[in-house]
C-alpha positions as CSV (number, residue, x, y, z in Angstrom):
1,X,-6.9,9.9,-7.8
2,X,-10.5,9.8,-7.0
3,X,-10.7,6.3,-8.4
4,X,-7.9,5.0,-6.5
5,X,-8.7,2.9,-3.6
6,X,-6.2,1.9,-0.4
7,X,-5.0,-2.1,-0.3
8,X,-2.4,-1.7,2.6
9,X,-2.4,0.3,5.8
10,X,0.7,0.1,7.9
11,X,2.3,2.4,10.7
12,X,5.6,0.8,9.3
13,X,7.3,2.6,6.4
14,X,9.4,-0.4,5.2
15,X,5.9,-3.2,5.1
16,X,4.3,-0.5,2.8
17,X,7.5,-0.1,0.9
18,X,7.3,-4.1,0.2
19,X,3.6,-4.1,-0.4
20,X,3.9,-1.3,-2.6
21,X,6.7,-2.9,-4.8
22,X,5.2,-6.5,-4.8
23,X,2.3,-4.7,-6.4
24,X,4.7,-2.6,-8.9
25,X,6.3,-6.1,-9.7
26,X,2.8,-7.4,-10.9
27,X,2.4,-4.6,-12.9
28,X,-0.7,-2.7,-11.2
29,X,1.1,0.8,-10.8
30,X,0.2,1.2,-7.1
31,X,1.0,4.9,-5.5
32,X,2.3,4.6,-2.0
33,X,1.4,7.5,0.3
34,X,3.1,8.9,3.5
35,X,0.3,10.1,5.5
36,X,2.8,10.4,8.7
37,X,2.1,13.7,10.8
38,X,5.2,15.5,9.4
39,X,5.6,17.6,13.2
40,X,6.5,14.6,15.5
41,X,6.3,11.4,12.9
42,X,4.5,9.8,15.9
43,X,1.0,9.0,14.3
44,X,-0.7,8.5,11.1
45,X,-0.1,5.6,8.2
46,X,1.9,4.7,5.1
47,X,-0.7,4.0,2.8
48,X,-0.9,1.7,-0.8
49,X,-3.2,2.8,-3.2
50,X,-4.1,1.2,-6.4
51,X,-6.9,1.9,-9.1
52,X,-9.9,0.7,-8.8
53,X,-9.9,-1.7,-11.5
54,X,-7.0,-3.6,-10.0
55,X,-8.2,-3.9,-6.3
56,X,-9.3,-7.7,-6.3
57,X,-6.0,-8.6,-8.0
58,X,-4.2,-6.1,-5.9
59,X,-5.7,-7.9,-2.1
60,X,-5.4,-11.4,-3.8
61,X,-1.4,-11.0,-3.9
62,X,-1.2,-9.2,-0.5
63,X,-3.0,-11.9,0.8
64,X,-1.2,-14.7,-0.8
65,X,1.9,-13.7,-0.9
66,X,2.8,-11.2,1.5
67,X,3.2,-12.6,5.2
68,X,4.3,-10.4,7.8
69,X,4.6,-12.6,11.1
C-alpha cells in the first residue's frame, strides 16, 4: 500500500463510509481505514485511501459531488 495515498479524513465513521463508496461506485477501488484508538474510540480518523494513479479523479468527485453541510 505504499503507493496509496489518503483523499478523505473524517472523525465520523459514516462520512467516510459515503466517501469511501462514492469512490467504489466510480470504480477507483478505494480502501477505507479505521485508524480510531481501539481502547476508548475517543481519538484518531477514518481514513479513504486510493492509488496513486487515481488521486486527481478521486478529490475531483469528493469535491463535486460530496457535500457535507
Amino acid at each position: 500500500m505504499s503507493n496509496w495515498k489518503k483523499v478523505y479524513s473524517s472523525e465520523f465513521g459514516h462520512r467516510a463510509k459515503i466517501v469511501n463508496d462514492i469512490l467504489e461506485e466510480a470504480g477507483l477501488n478505494p480502501v477505507m481505514l479505521n485508524k480510531r484508538d481501539s481502547s476508548y474510540n475517543n481519538f484518531g480518523n477514518y481514513e479513504v485511501t486510493v492509488s496513486s494513479d487515481n488521486i486527481i479523479l478521486a478529490l475531483k468527485i469528493i469535491t463535486d459531488e460530496i457535500d457535507f453541510r
